[in-house]
C-alpha positions as CSV (number, residue, x, y, z in Angstrom):
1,X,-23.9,24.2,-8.2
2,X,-21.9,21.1,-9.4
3,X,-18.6,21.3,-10.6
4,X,-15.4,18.6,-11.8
5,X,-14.0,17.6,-8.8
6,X,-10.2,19.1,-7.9
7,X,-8.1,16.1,-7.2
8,X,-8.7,14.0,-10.6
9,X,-5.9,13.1,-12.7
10,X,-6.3,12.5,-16.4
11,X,-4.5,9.8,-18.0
12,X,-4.8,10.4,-22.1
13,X,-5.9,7.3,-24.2
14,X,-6.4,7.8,-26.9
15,X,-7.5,11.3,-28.9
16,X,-10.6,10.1,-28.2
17,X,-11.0,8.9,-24.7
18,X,-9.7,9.6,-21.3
19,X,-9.3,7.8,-18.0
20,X,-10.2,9.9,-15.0
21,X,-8.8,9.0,-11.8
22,X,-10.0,10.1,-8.5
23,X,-6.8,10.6,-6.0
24,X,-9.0,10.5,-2.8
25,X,-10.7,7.0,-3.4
26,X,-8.7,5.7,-6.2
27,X,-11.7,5.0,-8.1
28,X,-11.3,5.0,-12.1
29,X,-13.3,5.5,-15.2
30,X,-13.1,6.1,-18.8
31,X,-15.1,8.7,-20.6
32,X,-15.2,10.0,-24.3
33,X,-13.1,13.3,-25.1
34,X,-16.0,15.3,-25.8
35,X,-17.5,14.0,-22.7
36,X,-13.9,15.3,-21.0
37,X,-14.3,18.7,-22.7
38,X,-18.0,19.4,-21.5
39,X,-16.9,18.0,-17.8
40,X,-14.1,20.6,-17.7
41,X,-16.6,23.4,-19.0
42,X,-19.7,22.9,-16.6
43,X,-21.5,21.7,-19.6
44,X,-23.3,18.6,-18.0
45,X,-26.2,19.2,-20.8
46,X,-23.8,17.4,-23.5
47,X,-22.6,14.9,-21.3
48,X,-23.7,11.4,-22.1
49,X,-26.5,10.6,-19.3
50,X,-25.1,6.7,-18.2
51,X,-21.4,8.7,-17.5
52,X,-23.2,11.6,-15.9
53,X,-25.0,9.3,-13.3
54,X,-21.6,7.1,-12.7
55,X,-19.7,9.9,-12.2
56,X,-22.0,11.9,-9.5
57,X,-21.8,8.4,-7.6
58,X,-18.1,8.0,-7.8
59,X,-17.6,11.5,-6.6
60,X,-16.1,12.8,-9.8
61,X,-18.6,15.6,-10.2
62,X,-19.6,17.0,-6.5
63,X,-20.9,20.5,-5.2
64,X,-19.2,23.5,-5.0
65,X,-19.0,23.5,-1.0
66,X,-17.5,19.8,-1.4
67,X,-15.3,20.1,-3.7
68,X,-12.2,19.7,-1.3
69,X,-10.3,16.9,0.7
70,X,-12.2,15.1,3.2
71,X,-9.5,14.4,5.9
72,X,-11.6,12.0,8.2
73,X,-9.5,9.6,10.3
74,X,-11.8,6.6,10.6
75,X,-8.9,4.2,12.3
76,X,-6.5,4.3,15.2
77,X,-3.4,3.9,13.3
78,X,0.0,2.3,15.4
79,X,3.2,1.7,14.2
80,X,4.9,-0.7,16.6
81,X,8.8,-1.4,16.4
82,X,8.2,-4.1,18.9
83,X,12.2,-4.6,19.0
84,X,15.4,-3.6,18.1
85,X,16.6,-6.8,17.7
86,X,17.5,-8.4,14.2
87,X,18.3,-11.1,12.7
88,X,19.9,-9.7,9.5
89,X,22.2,-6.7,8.7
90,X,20.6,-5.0,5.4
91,X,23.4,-2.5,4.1
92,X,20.5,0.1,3.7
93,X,18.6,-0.3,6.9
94,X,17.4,3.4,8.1
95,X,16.4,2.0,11.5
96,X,19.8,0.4,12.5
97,X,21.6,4.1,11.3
98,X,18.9,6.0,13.4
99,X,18.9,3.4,16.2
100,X,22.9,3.2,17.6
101,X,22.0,1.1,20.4
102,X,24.4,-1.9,20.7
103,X,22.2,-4.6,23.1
104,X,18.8,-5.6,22.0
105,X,15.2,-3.8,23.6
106,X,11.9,-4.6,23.4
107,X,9.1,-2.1,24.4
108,X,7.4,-3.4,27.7
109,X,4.7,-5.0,26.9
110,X,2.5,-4.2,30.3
111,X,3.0,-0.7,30.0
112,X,2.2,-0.6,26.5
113,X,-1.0,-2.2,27.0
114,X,-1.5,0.3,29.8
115,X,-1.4,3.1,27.4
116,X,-3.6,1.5,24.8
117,X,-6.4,0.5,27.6
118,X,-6.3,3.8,29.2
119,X,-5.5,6.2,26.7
120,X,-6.4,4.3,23.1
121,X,-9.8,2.4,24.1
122,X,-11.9,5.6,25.4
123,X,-11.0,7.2,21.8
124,X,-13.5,4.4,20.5
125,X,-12.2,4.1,17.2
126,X,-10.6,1.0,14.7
127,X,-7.4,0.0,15.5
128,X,-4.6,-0.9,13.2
129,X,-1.5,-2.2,14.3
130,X,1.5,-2.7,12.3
131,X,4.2,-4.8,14.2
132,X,7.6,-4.3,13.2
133,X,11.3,-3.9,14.4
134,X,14.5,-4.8,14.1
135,X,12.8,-8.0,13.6
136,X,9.3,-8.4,14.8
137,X,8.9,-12.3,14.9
138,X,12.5,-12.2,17.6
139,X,9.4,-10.7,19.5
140,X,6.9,-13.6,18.2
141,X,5.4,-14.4,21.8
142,X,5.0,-10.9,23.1
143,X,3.4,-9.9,19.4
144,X,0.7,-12.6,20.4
145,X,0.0,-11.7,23.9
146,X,-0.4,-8.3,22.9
147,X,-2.6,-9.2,20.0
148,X,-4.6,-11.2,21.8
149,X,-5.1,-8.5,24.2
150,X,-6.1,-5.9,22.2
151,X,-8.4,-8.4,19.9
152,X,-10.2,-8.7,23.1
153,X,-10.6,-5.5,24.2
154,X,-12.2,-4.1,20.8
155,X,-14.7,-6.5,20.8
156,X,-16.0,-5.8,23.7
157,X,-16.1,-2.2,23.1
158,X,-17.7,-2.8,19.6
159,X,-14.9,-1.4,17.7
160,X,-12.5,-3.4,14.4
161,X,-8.9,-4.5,15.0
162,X,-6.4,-5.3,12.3
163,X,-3.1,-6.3,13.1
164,X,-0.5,-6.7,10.6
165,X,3.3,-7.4,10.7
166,X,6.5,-6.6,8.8
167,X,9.0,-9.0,8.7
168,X,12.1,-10.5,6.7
169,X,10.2,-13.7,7.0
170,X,12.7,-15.5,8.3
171,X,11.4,-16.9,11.6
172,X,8.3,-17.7,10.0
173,X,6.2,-21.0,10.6
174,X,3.4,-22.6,9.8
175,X,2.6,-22.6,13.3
176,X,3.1,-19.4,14.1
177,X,1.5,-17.9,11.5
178,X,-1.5,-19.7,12.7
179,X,-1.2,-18.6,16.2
180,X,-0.9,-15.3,14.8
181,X,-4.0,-15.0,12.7
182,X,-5.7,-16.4,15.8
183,X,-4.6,-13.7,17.9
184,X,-6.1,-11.1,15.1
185,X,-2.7,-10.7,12.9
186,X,-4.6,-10.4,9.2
187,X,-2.1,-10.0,6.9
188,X,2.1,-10.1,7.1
189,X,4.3,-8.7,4.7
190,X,7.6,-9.8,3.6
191,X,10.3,-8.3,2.3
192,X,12.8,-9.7,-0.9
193,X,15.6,-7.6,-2.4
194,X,15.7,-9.8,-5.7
195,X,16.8,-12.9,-6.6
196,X,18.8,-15.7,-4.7
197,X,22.5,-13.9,-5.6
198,X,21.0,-10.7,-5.0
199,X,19.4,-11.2,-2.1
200,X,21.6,-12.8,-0.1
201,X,24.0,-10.5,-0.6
202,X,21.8,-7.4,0.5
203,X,20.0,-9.2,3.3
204,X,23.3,-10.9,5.1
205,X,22.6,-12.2,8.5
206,X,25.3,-14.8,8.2
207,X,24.1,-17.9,7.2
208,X,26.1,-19.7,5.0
209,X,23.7,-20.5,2.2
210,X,21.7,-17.1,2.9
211,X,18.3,-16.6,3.6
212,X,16.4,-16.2,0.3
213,X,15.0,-20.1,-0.1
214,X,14.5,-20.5,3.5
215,X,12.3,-16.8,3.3
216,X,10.1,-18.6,0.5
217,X,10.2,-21.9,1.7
218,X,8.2,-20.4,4.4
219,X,5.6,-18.5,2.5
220,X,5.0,-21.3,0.5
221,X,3.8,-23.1,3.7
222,X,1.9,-20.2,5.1
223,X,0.6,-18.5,2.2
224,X,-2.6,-20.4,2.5
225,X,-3.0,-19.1,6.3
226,X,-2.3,-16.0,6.3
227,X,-2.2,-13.5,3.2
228,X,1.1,-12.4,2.4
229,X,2.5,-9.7,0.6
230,X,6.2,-9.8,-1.0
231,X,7.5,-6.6,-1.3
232,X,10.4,-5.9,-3.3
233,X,13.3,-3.6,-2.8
234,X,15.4,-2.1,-5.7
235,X,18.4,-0.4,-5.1
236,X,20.7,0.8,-7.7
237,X,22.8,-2.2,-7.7
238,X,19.8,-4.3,-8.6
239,X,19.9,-5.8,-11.9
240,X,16.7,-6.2,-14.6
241,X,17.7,-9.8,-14.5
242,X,17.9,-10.4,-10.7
243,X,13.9,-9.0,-10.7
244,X,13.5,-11.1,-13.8
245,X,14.5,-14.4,-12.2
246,X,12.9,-13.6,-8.8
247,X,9.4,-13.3,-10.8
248,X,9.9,-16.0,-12.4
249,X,10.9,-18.2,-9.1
250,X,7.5,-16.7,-7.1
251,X,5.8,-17.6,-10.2
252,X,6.8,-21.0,-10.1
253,X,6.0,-21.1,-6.5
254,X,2.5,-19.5,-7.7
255,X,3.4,-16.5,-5.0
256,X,1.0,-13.6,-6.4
257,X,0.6,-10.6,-4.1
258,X,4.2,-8.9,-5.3
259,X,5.0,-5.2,-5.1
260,X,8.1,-3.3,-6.0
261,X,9.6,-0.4,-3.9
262,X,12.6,1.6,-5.1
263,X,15.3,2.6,-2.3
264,X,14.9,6.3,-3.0
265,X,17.3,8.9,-2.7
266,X,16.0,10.8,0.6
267,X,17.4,11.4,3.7
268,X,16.3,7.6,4.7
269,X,18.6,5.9,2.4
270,X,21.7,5.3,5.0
271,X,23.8,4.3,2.3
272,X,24.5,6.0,-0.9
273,X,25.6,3.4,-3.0
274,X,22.5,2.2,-3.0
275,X,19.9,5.5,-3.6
276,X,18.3,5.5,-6.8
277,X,17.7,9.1,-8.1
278,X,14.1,9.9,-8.9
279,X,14.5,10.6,-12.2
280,X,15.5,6.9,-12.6
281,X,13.0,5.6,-10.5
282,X,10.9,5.9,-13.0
283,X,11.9,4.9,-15.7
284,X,13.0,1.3,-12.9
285,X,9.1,1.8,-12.4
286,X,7.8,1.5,-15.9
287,X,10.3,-1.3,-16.5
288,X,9.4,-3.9,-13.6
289,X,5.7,-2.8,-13.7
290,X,5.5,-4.3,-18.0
291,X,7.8,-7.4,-16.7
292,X,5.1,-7.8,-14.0
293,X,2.1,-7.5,-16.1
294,X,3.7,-9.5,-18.9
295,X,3.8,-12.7,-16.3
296,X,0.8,-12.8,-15.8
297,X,1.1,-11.0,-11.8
298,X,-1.8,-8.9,-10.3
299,X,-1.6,-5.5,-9.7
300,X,-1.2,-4.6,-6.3
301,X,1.6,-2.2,-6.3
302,X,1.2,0.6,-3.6
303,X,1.7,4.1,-5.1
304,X,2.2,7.1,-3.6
305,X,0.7,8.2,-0.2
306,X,-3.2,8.8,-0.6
307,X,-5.1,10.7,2.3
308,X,-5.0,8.5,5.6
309,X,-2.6,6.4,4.9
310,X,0.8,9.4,6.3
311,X,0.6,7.9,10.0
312,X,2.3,11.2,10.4
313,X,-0.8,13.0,9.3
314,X,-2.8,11.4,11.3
315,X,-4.2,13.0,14.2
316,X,-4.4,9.2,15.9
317,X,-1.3,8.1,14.7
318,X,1.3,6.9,16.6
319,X,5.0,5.2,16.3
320,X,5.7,4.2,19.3
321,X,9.6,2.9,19.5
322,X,11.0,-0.2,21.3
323,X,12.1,1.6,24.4
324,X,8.3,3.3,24.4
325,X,9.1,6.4,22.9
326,X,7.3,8.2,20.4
327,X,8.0,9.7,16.9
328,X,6.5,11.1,13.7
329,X,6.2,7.8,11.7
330,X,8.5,4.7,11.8
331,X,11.4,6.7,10.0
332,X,12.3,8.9,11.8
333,X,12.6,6.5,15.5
334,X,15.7,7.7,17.0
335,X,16.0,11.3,15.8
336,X,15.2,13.4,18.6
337,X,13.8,16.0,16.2
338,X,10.6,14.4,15.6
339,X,10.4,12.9,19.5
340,X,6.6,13.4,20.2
341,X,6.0,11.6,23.6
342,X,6.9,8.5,25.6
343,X,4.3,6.3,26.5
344,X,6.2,4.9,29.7
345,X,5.2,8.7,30.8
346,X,2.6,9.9,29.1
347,X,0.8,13.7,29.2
348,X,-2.0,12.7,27.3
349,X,-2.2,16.0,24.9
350,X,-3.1,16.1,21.6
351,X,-0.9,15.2,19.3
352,X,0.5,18.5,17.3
353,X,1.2,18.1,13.8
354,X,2.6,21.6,12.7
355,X,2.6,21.8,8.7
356,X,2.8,24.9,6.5
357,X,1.5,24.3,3.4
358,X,2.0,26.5,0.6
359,X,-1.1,27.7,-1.2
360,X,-0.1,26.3,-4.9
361,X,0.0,22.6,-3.2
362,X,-3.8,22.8,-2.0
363,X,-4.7,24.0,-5.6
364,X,-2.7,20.8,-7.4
365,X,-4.6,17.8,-8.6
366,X,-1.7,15.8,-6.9
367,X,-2.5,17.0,-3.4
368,X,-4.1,13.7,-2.4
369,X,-0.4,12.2,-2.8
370,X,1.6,14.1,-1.7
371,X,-0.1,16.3,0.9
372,X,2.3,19.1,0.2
373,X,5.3,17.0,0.5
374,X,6.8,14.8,3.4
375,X,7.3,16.8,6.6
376,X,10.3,14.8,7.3
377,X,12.2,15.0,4.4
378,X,11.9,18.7,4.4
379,X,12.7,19.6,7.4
380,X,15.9,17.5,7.0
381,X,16.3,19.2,3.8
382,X,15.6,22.8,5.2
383,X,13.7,23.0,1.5
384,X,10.2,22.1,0.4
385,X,11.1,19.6,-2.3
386,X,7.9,19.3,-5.1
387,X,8.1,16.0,-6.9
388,X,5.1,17.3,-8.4
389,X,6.8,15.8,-12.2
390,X,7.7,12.6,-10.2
391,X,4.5,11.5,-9.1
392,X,3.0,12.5,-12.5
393,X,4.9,10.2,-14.6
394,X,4.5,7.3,-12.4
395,X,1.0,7.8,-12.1
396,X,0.3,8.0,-15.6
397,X,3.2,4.7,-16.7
398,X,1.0,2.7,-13.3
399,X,-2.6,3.5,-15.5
400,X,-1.1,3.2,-18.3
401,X,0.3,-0.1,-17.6
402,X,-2.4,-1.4,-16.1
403,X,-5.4,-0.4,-18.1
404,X,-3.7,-0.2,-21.8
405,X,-0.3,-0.9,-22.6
406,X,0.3,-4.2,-24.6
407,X,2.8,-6.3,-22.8
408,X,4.8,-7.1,-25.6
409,X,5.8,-3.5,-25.1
């Protein structure tokens, strides 16, 4: 017995056609209204035959005993804060508020590797690494050694390795970043909080001219070594003009790969002058999303959480903390509530993820998303918050955007 799969969102058209997404691979098509109707009824007879056989394929029509979430963990996922060291003082920084410590630590790097070699390699699965901080690149020789390491050990054990780092950007050279992608570091992403003004008065690490052209002086050199994504931040002090300008500027220094992420008002944001409410993130959304398509940028923004991608989900993920301890994900370092292990002494037993999900969440199309909501921000909340109406609207303004809407909009 086939049936319309449960996790596919419908973005309207047109009164006459429909694109259908599919929230666990992402995958998108567009099919005829009547087409819609007789998917939603069962009645495959009156489907047309060339959307019946592409949708089967793309798993938008499955059978009845697989029509649920598949929740395979294919990768090793690690979430290093490599230091607490930084360079800069960013007013909303979560991991200096949850990380009072006043002299700089680094994780030890021989017992780290310890703890992958013994208790990571026998698992015999990919392993992704995201290297971050503090600043990761203060760390640039021991993020190298480490790589290297690990780059070494998976091949001979016939499993992938993908190392990636998080970083202001500042320290960034030409020949580091090809040291790095030698040592098996495959992407690096950047973070910009808008334009020259604007930046340097979020990201202030006290330079006198601030660190904005020195940050894209340096992907401008490396760009063409290593990928690079910018990501942007957006805080409710940023101006439409400040993003304006910045896209212009990366455009002029043909920077591409740009994504925009709105400081959101959750427990995470240590500093509430500048949490945007959700209601307004959207509507921030819509706004930079039409100015990015409009210039001509490609589409790369990351949306919600899809399935694997919640390290805190994830059976084999870990965030292991510069002094080796371990936590839920990379937010919540330092608050001894979410303290899992420490992997200077580690007991080796499965890692517990205890979630109570309520029975309306499995049913809702969005459940790919949002998996019931974030653990963390509910137990800080003592509420399950539903942004059920949140991630529907930015869904449907990202599709929209991207598949339909005329820039001159």
């Amino acid at each position: 017995m086939m049936e319309l799969y449960r996790y596919i969102f419908d973005v309207k058209k047109s009164e006459e056609e429909h694109l259908l997404v599919n929230l666990q691979n992402g995958v998108a098509v567009l099919v005829s209204d009547s087409d819609y109707v007789s998917l939603k009824q069962g009645d495959y007879c009156n489907v047309k035959m060339d959307s019946l056989g592409l949708l089967k394929e793309k798993g938008f029509i499955v059978s009845r005993e697989h029509n649920s979430l598949n929740l395979e963990y294919s990768n090793i996922a690690i979430n290093l804060n490599i230091t607490n060291g930084c360079n800069f003082n960013c007013a909303y920084c979560y991991f200096k508020a949850n990380n009072r410590v006043k002299d700089f630590v680094s994780v030890d790097e021989d017992k780290l590797l310890e703890w992958i070699d013994v208790y990571i390699m026998p698992i015999h699965k990919n392993i992704y690494i995201n290297y971050l901080g503090g600043e990761p690149l203060i760390e640039y020789e021991k993020i190298l050694s480490i790589s290297r390491k690990v780059k070494k050990w998976v091949k001979e054990n016939g499993v992938g390795y993908w190392g990636e780092i998080t970083t202001n950007g500042y320290y960034l050279t030409v020949d580091k970043a090809e040291k790095l992608v030698e040592s098996g570091i495959m992407s690096i992403q950047i973070t910009l909080d808008g334009d020259r003004i604007q930046h340097n008065l979020i990201r202030n690490c006290g330079v006198q001219n601030g660190t904005y052209d020195t940050i894209l002086k340096n992907v401008c050199d490396c760009k063409e070594i290593v990928p690079i994504i910018i990501r942007v931040n957006i805080n409710r002090k940023t101006s439409f003009k400040s993003i304006q300008n910045l896209l212009e500027d990366l455009k002029k220094r043909n920077i591409g790969n740009v994504y925009f992420a709105v400081i959101e008002s959750n427990y995470m944001s240590t500093n509430d002058l500048y949490a945007v409410s959700y209601d307004k993130a959207v509507g921030i959304y819509r706004k930079v999303w039409l100015l990015q398509k409009k210039m001509g940028f490609d589409f790369v923004q990351k949306l919600p959480p899809v399935i694997g991608n919640c390290i805190a989900l994830n059976p084999f993920g870990f965030t292991i903390n510069y002094d080796g301890k371990m936590y839920v994900c990379p937010s919540t370092c330092g608050i001894s509530e979410f303290y899992i292990d420490n992997i200077y002494n580690y007991n080796n037993e499965e890692k517990k993820i205890s979630r109570t999900i309520r029975e309306e969440c499995f049913k809702c199309t969005l459940y790919p998303l949002c998996m019931g909501g974030c653990d963390i921000v509910n137990t800080i909340d003592r509420n399950v918050i539903c942004h059920k109406n949140y991630i529907s609207c930015m869904l449907t303004n990202y599709f929209k955007i991207k598949y339909f809407e005329s820039v001159l909009e």
